[in-house]
C-alpha positions as CSV (number, residue, x, y, z in Angstrom):
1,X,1.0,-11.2,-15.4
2,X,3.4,-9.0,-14.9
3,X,5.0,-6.7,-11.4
4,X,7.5,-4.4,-11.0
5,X,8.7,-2.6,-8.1
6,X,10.8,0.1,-6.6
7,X,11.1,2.6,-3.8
8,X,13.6,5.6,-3.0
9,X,14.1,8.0,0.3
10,X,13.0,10.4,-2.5
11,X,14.8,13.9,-2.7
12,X,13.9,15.8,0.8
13,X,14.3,12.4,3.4
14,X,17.8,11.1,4.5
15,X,16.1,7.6,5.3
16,X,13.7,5.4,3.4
17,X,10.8,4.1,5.8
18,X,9.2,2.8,2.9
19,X,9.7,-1.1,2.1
20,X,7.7,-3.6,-0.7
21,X,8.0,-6.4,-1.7
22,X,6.0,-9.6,-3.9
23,X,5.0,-12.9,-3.0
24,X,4.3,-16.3,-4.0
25,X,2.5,-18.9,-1.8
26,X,2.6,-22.7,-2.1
27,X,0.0,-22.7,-5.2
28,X,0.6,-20.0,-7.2
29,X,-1.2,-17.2,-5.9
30,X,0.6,-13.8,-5.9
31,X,0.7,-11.5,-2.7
32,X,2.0,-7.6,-3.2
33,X,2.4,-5.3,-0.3
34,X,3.7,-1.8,0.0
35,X,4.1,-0.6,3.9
36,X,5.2,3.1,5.2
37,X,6.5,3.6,8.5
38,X,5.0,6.3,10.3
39,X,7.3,9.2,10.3
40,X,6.2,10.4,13.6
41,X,7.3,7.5,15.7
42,X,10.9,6.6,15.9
43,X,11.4,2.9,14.2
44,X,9.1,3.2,11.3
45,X,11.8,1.5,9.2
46,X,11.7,-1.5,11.2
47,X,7.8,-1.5,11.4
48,X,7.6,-1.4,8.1
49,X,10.0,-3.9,7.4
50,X,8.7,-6.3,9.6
51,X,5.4,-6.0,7.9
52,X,5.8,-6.6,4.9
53,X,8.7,-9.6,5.4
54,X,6.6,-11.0,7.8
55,X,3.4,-11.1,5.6
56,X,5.5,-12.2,2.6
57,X,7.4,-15.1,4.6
58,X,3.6,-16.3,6.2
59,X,2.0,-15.9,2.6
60,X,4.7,-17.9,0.9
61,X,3.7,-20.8,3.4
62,X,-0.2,-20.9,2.6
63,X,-1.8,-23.2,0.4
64,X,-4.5,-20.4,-0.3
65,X,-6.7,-20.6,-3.8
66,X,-9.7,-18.9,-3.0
67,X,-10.8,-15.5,-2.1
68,X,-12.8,-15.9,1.1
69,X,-10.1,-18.2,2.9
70,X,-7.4,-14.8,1.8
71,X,-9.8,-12.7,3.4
72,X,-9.9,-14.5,6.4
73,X,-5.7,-14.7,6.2
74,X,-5.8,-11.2,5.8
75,X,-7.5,-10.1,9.0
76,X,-5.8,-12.8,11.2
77,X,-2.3,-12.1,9.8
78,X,-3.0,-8.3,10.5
79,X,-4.5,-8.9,13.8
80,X,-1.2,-11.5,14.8
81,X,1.1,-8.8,12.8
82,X,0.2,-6.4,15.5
83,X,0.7,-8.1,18.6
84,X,4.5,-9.2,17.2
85,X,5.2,-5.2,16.7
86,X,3.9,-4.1,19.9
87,X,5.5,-7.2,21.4
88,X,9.0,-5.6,19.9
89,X,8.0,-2.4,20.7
90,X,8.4,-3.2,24.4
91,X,11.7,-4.9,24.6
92,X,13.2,-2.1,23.1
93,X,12.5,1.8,24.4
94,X,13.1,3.1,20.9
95,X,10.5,1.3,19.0
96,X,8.0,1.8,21.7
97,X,6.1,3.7,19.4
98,X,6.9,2.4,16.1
99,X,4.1,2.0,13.6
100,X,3.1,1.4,9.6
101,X,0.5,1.6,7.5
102,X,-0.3,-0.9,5.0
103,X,-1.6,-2.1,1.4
104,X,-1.7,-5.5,-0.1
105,X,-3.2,-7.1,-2.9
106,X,-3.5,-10.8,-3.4
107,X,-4.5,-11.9,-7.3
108,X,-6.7,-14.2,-8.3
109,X,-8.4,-15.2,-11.7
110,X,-10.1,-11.9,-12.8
111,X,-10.5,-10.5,-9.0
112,X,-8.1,-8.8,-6.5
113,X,-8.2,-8.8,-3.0
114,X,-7.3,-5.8,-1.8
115,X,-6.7,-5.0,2.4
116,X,-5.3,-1.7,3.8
117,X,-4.3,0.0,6.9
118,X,-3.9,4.0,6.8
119,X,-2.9,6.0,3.7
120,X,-1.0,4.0,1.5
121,X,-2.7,3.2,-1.5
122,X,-4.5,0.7,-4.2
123,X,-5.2,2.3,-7.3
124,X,-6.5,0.5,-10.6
125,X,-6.2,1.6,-14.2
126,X,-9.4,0.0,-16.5
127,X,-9.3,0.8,-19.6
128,X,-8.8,4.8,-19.6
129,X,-10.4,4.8,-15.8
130,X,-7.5,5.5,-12.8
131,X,-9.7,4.9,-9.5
132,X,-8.7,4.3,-6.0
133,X,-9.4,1.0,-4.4
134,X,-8.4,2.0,-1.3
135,X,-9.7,3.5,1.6
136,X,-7.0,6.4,3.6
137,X,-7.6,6.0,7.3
138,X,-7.5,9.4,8.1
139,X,-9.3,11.4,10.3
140,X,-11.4,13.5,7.7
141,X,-12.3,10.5,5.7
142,X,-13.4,8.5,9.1
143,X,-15.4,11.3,10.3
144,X,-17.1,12.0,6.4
145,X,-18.0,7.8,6.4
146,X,-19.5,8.5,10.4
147,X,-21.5,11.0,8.6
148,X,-20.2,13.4,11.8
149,X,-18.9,16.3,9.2
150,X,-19.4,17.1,5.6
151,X,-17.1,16.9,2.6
152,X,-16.6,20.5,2.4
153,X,-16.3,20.9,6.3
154,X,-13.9,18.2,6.9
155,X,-10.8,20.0,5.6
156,X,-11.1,22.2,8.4
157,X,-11.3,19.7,11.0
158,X,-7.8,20.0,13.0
159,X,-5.1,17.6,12.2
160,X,-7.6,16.4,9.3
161,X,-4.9,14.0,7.4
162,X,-3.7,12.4,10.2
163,X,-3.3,8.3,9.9
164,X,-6.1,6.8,12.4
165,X,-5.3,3.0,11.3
166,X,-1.9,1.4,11.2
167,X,0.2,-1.4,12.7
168,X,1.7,-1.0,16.1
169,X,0.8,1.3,19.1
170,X,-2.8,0.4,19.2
171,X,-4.0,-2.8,20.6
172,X,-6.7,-2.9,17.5
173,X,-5.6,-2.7,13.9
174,X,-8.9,-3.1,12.2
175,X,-8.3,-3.8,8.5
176,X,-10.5,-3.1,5.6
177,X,-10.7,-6.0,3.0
178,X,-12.4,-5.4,-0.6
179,X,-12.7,-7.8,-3.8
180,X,-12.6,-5.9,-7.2
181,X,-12.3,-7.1,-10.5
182,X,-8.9,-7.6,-12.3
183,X,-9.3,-7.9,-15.9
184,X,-7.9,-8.1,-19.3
185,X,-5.1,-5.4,-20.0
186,X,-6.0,-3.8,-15.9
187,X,-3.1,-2.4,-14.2
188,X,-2.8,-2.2,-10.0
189,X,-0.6,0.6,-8.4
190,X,0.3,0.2,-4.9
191,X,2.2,3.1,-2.9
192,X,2.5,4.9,-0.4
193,X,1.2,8.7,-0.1
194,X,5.0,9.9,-1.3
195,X,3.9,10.2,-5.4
196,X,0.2,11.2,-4.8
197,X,1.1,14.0,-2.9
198,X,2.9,15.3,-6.0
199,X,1.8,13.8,-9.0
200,X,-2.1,14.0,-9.9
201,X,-4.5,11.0,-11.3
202,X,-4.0,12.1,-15.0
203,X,0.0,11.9,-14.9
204,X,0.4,9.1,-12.9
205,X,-2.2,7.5,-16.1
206,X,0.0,8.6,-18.6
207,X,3.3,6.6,-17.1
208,X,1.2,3.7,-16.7
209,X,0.0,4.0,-20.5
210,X,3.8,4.2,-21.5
211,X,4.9,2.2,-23.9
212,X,7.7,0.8,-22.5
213,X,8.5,-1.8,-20.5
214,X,6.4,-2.1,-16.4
215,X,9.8,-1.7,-14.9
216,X,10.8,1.3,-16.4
217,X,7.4,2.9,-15.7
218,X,7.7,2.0,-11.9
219,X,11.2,3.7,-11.9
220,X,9.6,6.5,-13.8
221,X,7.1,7.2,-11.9
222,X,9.5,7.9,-8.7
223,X,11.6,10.0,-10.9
224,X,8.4,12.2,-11.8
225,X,8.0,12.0,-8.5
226,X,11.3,13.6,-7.3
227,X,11.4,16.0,-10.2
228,X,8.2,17.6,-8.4
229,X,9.9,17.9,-4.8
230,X,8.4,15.1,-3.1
231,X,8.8,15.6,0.6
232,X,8.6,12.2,1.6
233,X,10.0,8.7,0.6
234,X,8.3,7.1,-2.7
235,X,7.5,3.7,-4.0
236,X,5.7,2.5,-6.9
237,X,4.7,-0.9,-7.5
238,X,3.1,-2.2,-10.2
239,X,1.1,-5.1,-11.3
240,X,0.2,-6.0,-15.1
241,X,-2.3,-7.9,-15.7
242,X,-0.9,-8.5,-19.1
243,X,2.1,-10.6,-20.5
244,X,3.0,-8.1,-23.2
245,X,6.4,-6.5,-22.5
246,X,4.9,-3.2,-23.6
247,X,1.4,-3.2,-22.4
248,X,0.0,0.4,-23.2
């Protein structure tokens, strides 16, 4: 297995509120996370941050080997995550309202574990297939799944892609935890919504198809990124499930 990883304020932000990072726990079982500070709260930096070295530093100290006993980390790690920001956020007036979103992916033996907070993203590459494992906490998604508006109504709905799940603010930060498979030559993509809001499904395939090496594809796909005028910070992190240098 192979991961690679890399983030940049991109071309349009002064400050990067992005932050990623990957993790091993006491028996061998990898943890990636990506988190994004939400831009419209002051100290999404620091959320962020704290996220995701917080979940890496508690992961690291696990014992973990099997999927159900991750879930269960997952959701109490979230829930305990939460309390420590808003617990910050009321020492100090300018993080008051600081809050991130969140995606992580734990890897086991032909599965992933994936758990996710608002918009930032899981997507897997089968074979030729690029599919989101992901869900975006947003308000038209939440409202299509309630069944309260259609698909084609929904991008009318005011304020329709704004976050509704994240870290910090809210007292509840209900995660959603899925298992998928993770096979053979598979490829993961974590990141947050700073590419996908520039770079469609069938490009962002072709850089993961590259034959070249999984770190220059990460960089690449931030450059692409950039080259497109992405308004907002990017990060792409990858995760081979191959050990060829140049998987294609």
């Amino acid at each position: 297995m192979q991961i690679a990883f890399h983030t940049d304020p991109g071309i349009k932000r002064d400050e990067n509120q992005d932050y990623v990072g990957a993790f091993t726990n006491k028996k061998g079982t990898v943890m990636v996370i990506v988190a994004d500070g939400v831009t419209s709260t002051e100290g999404g930096e620091v959320a962020s941050a704290m996220a995701v070295e917080h979940f890496g530093h508690a992961w690291e100290n696990t014992t973990i080997e099997t999927i159900k006993l991750a879930a269960t980390w997952i959701a109490e790690t979230t829930n305990h995550e939460n309390k420590v920001i808003l617990e910050v956020g009321k020492r100090f007036d300018d993080l008051k309202t600081m809050a991130t979103t969140l995606v992580l992916a734990i890897l086991f033996d032909e599965q992933v574990l994936i758990g996710n907070l608002g918009d930032s993203k899981a997507f897997l590459l089968h074979q030729d297939r690029f599919s989101q494992l992901s869900f975006d906490h947003n308000l038209k998604n939440e409202l299509i799944r309630a069944g309260t508006v259609s698909q084609a109504d929904a991008e009318n709905v005011p304020n329709a892609n704004s976050v509704t799940r994240f870290l910090g603010v809210d007292e509840h930060a209900n995660v959603e935890i899925k298992q998928y498979p993770f096979l053979g030559d598979d490829m993961l993509f974590l990141t947050s919504d700073g590419i996908t809001k520039v770079l469609d499904s069938s490009s962002i395939k072709q850089v993961m198809r590259a034959e070249t090496s999984l770190n220059s594809r990460a960089c690449e796909l931030i450059r692409a990124a950039n080259s497109h005028g992405a308004p907002d910070n990017v990060t792409a992190l990858l995760v081979s499930r191959s050990n060829k240098k140049d998987t294609k």
